[in-house]
N, C-alpha and C positions, 0 to 999 in steps of 0.2 A: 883734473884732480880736485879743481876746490868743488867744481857742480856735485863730485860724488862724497864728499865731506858733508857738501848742504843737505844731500839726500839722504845719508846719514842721521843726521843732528834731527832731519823731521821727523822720519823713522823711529829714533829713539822718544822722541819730544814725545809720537802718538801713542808707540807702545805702554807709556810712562802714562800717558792720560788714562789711557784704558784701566790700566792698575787702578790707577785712585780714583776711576768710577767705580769697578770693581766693590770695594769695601762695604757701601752704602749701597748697592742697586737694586738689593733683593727689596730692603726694606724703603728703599727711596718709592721704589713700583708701587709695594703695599699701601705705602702712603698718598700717594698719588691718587692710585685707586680707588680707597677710603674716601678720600675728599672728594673726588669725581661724583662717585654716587650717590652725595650728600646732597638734596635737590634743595640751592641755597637761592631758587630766582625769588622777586619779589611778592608776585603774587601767589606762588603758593609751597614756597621753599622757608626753612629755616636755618640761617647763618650759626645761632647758638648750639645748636646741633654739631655743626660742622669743628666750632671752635672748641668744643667740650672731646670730640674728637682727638683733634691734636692735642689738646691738655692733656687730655689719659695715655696719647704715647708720650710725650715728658713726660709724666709723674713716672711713667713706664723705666724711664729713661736715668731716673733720678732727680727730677728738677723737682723743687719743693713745693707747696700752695704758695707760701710767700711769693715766689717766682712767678706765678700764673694769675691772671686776672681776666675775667671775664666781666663783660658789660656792657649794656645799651642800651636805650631809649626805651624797650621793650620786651619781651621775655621771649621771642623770638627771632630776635635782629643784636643779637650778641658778637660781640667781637673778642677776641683773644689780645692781650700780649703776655710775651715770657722773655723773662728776662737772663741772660748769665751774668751773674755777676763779675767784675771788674774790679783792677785797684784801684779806683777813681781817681789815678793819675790822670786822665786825659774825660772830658764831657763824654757824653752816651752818644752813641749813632743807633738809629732808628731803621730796622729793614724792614718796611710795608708793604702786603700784598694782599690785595682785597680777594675775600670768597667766597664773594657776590657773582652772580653771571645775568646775564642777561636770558631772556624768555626762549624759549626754543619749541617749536612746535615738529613732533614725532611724527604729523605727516608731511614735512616739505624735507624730511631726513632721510638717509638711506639706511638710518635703524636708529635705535633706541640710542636719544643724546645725551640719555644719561647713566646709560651702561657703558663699564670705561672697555675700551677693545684696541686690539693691537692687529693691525692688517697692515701689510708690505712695509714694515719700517716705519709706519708713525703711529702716534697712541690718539684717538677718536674720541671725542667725549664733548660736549657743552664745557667750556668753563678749561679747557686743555692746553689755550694757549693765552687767555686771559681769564682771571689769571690765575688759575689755581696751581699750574707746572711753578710758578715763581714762588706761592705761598708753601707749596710740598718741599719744593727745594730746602726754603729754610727752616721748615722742622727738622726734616733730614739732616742739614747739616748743623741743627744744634744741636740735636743728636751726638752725631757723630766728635763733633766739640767734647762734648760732654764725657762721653767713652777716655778719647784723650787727654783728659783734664787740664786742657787748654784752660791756662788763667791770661786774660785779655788785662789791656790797662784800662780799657773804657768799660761800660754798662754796653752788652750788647741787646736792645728791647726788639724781638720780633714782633710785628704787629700786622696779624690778619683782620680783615675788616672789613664790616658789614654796610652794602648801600652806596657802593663808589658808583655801582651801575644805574643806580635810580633810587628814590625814596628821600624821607626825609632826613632834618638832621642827621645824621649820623655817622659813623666810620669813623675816618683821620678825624674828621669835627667834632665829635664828641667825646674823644677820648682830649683830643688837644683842652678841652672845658673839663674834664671828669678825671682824668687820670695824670697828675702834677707830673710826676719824673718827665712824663714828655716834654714838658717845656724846657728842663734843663741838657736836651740834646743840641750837638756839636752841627749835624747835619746829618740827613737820611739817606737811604738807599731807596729807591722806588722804581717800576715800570716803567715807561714811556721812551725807551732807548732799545737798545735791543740789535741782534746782528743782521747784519741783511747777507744775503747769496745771489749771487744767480746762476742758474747752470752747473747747479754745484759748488759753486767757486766762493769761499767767503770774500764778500768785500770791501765791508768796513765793524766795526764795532761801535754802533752807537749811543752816544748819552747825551740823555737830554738835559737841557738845561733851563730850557724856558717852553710854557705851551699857550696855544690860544686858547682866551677867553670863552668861555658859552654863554649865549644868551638869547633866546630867542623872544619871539614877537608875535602876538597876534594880532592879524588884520581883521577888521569887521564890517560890514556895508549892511543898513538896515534901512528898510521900505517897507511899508502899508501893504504890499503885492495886490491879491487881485485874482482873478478868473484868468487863466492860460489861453484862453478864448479872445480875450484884449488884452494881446500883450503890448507892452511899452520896450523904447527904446532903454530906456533908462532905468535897468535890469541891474541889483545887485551881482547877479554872477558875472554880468558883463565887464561891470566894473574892476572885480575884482582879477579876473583874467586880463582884461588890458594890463594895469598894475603889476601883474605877476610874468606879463610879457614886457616889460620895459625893465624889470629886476633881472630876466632871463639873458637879456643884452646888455646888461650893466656893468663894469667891472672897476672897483675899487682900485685908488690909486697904488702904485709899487712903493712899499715902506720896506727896506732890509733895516734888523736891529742887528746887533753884533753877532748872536748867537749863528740869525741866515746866512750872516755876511760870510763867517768864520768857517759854517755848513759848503759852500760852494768855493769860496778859496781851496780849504783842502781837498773839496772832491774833485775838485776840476786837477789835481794831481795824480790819481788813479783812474780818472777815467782816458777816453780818447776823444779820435776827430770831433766833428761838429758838437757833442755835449760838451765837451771838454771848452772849446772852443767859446759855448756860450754860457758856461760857467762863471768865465774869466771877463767875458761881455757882463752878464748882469750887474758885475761888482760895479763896472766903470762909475764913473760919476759926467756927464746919465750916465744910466744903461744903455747896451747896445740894443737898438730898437730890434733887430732879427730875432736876437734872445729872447728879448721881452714876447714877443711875437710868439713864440713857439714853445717858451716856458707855459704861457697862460694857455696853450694848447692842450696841455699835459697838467690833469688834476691833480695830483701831489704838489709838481713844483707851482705850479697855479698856485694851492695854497699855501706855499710858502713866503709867495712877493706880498700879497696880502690879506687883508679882511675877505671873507668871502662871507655871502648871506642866502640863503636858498629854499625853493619853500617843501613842506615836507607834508601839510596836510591840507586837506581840503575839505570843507564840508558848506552844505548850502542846499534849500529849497526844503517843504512838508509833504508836499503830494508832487503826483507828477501834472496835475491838473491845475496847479494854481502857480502862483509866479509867487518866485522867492521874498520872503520876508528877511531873510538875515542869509550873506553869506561872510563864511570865516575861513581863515586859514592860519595854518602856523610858517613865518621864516624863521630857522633857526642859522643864526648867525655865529662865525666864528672869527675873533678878533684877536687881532696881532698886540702883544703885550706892548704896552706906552697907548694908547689907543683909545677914547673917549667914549663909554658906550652911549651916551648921552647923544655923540657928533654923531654917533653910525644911524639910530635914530631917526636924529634928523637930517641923514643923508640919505636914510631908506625912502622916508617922507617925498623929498624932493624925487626922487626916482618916480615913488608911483605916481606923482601930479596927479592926486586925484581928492578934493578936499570933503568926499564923501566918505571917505575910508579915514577910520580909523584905528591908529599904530599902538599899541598897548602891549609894555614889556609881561612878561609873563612870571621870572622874580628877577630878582637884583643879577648883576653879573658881578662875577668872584674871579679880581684883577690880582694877578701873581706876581710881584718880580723877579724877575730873570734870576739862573743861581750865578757865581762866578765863577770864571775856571780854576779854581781850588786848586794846588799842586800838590795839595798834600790829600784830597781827594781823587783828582784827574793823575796825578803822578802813580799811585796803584792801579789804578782800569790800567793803565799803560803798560807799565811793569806785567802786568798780569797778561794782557791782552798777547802781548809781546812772548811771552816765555809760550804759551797755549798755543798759539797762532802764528808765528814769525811770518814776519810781511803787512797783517791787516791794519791798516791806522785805525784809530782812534778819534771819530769826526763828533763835533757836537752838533744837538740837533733840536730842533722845534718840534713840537707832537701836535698837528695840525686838529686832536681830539683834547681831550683834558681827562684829567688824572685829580687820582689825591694829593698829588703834588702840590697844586694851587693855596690847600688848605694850610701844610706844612711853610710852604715860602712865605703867605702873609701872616705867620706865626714868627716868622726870624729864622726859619731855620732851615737854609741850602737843602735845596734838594737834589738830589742825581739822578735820572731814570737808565739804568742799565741794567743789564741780565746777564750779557754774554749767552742769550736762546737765538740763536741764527734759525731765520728760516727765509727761504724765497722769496725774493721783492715782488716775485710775479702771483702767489701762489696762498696771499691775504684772505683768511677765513674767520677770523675774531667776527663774534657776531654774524654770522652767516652759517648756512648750510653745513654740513658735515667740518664742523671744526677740527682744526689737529696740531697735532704737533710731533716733529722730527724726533724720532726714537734716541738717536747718535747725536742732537744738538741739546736734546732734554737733558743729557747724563753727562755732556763736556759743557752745558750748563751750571749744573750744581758743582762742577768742581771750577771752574772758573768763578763762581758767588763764592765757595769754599774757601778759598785763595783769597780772594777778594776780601773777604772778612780779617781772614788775620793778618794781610795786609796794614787794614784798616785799625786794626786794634792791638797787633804785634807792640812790644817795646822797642822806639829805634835804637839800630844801633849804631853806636859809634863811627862818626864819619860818612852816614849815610848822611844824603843831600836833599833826604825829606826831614 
């Protein structure tokens, strides 16, 4: 009797989601789609486009000029925020989703990535599952706010933004310089979290709390060269390939900071045999050397134990008849927050033993600290996660990439990366090939961030234990 009670209660749970995807989906699609086919890359997209877009469904929608600000560095790299106003009982929360994407070339694609398409259940597009499905989301559901005349106790500031993916100043950074209300936020909503599946199966709800550092490095080896005809042992590209094969063998010591620690306690709870197993191993104090062993086998958790650094380009030689005058490369390195970019440096150094090459950072690295587990943040994901999902925890996690986030934390202001967008652990296309995103995870999406918001901005009440 109780299994068909539980089976019950999920039935109702799904039925119920579906409703309140329902309300928004026609116009969630619309908007999606708009923004998709907005061509916001760097080199030859404009984000101001994009952001002037969503203005005109607010103003659409009833939201005022006052509410909408657009700006940027540039007359084409414009970002949005809009605001609903609040009783300023409670600091603003900030939900950020950048509507920037990354380059996409229409012949490594199986059609056009910037025409939005819906085949077998997911929606196709460049920009589909970073991040413009998170930026649509929350017009959509300010939208929809708006319709309801939801009055919040806080300022809720949506902010799409331009150049997370590349380029200069801008986005989170130049609105945090240019646009004051930002500074008086409580703490933001961001990317960098997100649900994972496999096989179907949801398996956790993630949020992030802390990500590595970026910063990469250029290597250089410079010679006289010479006639190909009399060649020398003592070959720029030689050099530089020894170097780049002693970095290929190298691996940075195991650093767990609270966030990894807290990532593998509770997953080593839903998972089983041997991962489970060496979940519970990594924690030790040491580690269990098998774990260790077979984590760093595995590139995800690899880079979760530490720094990792790797090289990503190569260039070297003028003709094919003369011997190299300059060769170069780029390691771009990603670094575990507490973590000295200065020490990695000169641990790279010592790696390549080679005092012909030289290490030259490429900019500054943009060191975040970690957010804290908030309960009056972390206690709604849960709530929320919980009532949508019955079963899936709630893990917090590192984003072994970097985000706007970084910008917002060394500003004072917690950041969260969560979405509640499930998609396959196995089945990773952000930046890659035919991008997409889950039709059914897109739409219990926006109403999980829906919830989530008036969660976040609700009045509590009475005897509630937030």
């Amino acid at each position: 009797m109780k299994s068909i009670q539980s089976m019950l209660i999920v039935m109702f749970l799904s039925s119920s989601l579906l409703t309140y995807a329902q309300n928004d989906q026609a116009l969630t699609r619309e908007i999606f789609k708009e923004l998709i086919e907005i061509n916001t890359t760097h080199s030859t997209g404009n984000t101001t486009e994009a952001a002037e877009a969503m203005a005109a469904r607010l103003k659409a929608a009833g939201f005022e000029d006052k509410d909408l600000f657009i700006g940027g560095p540039t007359p084409d790299r414009g970002n949005l925020v809009a605001t609903m106003r609040g009783t300023g009982k409670k600091k603003p929360v900030i939900l950020m989703a950048h509507i920037d994407v990354v380059e996409a070339n229409p012949t490594d694609w199986s059609f056009d990535p910037f025409k939005f398409q819906e085949i077998d259940g997911y929606y196709y597009a460049r920009g589909s599952s970073d991040d413009k499905a998170m930026a649509s989301i929350f017009i959509a559901n300010l939208i929809r706010l708006k319709k309801e005349n939801y009055q919040p106790e806080r300022d809720i500031m949506v902010a799409l933004t331009a150049d997370e993916e590349g380029g200069d100043h801008n986005g989170i950074a130049w609105l945090l310089e240019n646009y004051p209300p930002f500074k008086t936020a409580e703490f933001a909503i961001n990317e960098g979290g997100g649900g994972q599946a496999k096989d179907g199966k949801k398996v956790l709800n993630g949020v992030q709390l802390s990500e590595k550092v970026f910063q990469s490095f250029t290597l250089e080896v410079k010679d006289p060269g010479g006639h190909s005809s009399l060649p020398r042992k003592d070959n720029p590209i030689y050099h530089l390939a020894k170097a780049l094969t002693n970095l290929s063998a190298y691996d940075f010591p195991i650093n767990l900071n609270d966030g990894t620690r807290a990532f593998f306690e509770r997953s080593a709870k839903i998972e089983t045999g041997q991962l489970a197993a060496d979940m519970k191993g990594i924690i030790q104090n040491p580690p269990d050397a098998g774990a260790v062993e077979r984590f760093s086998a595995t590139p995800y958790y690899n880079a979760l134990l530490r720094t990792t650094c790797v090289a990503t380009m190569l260039e070297a030689g003028h003709a094919e008849n003369a011997l190299p005058q300059t060769a170069t490369a780029i390691v771009n390195c990603r670094i575990l927050p507490g973590e000295d970019p200065a020490k990695i440096k000169q641990q790279l150094i010592s790696v390549f033993d080679d005092n012909r090459i030289t290490v030259t950072p490429i900019a500054p690295a943009k060191a975040s600290p970690p957010s804290p587990l908030d309960p009056q943040v972390v206690g709604p994901i849960e709530k929320v996660t919980a009532k949508m999902w019955p079963g899936v925890p709630v893990i917090p996690v590192m984003s072994t990439g970097a985000t706007d986030g970084a910008y917002t934390r060394n500003a004072g202001i917690p950041t969260y990366g969560v979405s509640g967008l499930f998609s396959d652990i196995d089945d990773k296309r952000a930046h890659g090939k035919d991008e997409r995103i889950n039709v059914k995870a897109y739409y219990e999406g926006q109403e999980f961030l829906y919830q989530l918001t008036k969660e976040l901005t609700q009045p509590i009440k009475v005897g509630s234990k937030r």
